[in-house]
N, C-alpha and C positions, 0 to 999 in steps of 0.2 A: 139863678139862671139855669136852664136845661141846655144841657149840650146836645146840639142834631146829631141823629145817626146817622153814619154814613152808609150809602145802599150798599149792601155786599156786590160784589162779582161773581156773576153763575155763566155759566158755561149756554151756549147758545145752540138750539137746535141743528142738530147737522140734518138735515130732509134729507139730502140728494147722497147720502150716503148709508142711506138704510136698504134693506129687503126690497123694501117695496117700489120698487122702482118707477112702476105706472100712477106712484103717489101724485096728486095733483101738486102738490107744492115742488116738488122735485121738478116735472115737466115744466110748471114755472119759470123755473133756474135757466133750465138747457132753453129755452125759449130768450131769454135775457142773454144766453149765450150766442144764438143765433143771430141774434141783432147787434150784438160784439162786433162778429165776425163781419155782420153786413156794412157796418159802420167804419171798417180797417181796410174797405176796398181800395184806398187812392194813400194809405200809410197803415204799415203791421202797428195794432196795440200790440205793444210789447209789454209794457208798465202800465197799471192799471190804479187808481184811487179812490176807494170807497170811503162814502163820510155822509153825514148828516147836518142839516141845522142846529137840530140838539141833540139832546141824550134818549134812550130809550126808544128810538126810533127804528134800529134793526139793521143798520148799517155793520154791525160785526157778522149777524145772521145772516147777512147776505153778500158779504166778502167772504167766509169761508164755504156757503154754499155754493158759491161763483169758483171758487177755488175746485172744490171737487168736480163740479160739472163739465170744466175746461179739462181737469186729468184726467178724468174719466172716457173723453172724448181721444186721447192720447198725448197731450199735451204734456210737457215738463214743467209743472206750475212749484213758483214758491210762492206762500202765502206771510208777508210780511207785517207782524202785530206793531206796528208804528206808534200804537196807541199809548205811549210810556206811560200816561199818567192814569188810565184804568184798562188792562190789559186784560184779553179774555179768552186769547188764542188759544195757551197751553192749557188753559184749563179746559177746555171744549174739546182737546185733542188729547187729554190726558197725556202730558208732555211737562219733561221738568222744565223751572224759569230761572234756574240759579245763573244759567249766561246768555245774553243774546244780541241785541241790535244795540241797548246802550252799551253792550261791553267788546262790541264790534267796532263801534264807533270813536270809543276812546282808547284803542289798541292798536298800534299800527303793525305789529306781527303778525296779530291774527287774521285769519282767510275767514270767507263766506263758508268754505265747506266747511270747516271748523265747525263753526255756530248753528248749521242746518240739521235736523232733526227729519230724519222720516216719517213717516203717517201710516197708518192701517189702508191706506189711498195709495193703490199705487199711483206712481209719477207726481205725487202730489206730495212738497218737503215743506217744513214750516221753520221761520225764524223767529222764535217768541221774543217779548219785550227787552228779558235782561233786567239787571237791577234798577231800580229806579231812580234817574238819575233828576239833579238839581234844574235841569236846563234841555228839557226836549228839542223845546225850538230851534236854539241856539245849534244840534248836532245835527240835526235835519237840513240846516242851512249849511250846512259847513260842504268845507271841499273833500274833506275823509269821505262823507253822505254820497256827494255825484261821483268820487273815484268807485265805492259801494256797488255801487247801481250800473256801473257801463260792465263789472266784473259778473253782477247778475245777470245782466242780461247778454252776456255771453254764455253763460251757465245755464240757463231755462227760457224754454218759449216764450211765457208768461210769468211777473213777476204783481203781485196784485196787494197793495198796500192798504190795512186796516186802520184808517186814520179817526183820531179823535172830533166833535162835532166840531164846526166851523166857528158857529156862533160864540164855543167858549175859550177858543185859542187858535192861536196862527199857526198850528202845525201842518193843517191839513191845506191851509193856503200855499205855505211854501212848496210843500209837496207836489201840490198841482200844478203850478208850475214846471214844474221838470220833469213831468210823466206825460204820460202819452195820450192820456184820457182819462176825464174823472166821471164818475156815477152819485148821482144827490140820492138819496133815501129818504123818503116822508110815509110816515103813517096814518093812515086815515084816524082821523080822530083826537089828534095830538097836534101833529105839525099847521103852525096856520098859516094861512096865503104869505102875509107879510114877512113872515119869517125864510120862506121859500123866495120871494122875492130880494130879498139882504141878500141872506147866503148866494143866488146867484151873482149877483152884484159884484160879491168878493172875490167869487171865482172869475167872472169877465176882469176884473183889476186886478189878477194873478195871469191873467192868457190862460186860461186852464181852456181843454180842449172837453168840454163837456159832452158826451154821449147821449146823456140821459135820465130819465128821473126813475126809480124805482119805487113805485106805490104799494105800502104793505099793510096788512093788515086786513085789506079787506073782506069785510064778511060776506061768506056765503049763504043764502039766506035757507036755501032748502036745506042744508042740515047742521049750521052754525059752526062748521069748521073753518078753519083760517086759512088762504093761501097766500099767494102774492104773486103780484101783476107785474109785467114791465111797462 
């Protein structure tokens, strides 16, 4: 028998945090951001949830890009790596994971500023995974979770959760649930109709207050670079 390798974890394009600022993918971002904003007219997103139908879709690529665009604008954002079981926050931020959201979670002494890490971003702090623990779901559901969450969002304007794909675990459904808006991510060329269709599904049978879908990948054809669409 062969045993499957498991895909490593790499660190995910930061666009909207480069030089280049008139990069077409970056204006992407703040465009996704503008329609945030336009979407928060009649209730403030406060809590935000990125996720996907499956894997490899870009849903990390475009929570921590969504992260800097909002700081960047002046916002107090934290960017929270929820994604216990393949986490890609710290790594993308070059930030250590020795503590974070599961060792927040299961500590009742310790505070949010505690476990918050700054960024090369100003106004933009990050709360990576934390150890890995037995039972994601089960701490996201919990009451420690929403006490968490009403202290963040005292704490920062925007608080913007990196959740695991939908299709493979209930993390991201509990989630949405008790946030303020969620965003689906599909990549051209991968995600297919039916699977876009479940995934919402799951999300109307959580109340999730869906914003919107984020189309990535797609190719530009005059010079074969990549952006992404809202």
């Amino acid at each position: 028998m062969v045993k499957k390798k498991r895909r490593k974890t790499t660190p995910v394009a930061l666009v909207a945090a480069t030089s280049e600022d008139f990069s077409i993918a970056a204006e992407q971002y703040r465009s996704i951001r503008s329609n945030i904003n336009f979407a928060s007219v009649d209730k403030d997103i406060r809590t935000l949830v990125i996720t996907s139908s499956g894997p490899a879709e870009g849903k990390s690529t475009t929570a921590a890009n969504l992260a800097i665009v909002f700081a960047n604008a002046g916002s107090r954002v934290l960017l929270v790596d929820a994604d216990m079981r393949k986490p890609s926050v710290a790594l993308s931020f070059k930030l250590k994971n020795n503590r974070g959201l599961s060792d927040l979670l299961t500590s009742r002494e310790a505070s949010v500023d505690d476990y918050c890490q700054k960024t090369m971003i100003q106004n933009l702090f990050v709360l990576t995974s934390g150890s890995k623990p037995p039972n994601p779901s089960e701490l996201l559901g919990s009451k420690r979770m929403a006490e968490l969450m009403k202290t963040m969002q005292k704490k920062f304007d925007l608080v913007v959760f990196d959740m695991p794909p939908l299709a493979a675990v209930t993390d991201a459904q509990i989630m949405a649930a008790r946030t303020d808006g969620t965003i689906l991510v599909v990549r051209e060329g991968k995600t297919r109709k039916q699977e876009v269709l479940q995934t919402k599904e799951m999300l109307v049978h959580a109340r999730a207050n869906i914003l919107g879908v984020v189309y990535n990948g797609k190719k530009k054809r005059e010079s074969g670079s990549y952006y992404y669409y809202n």
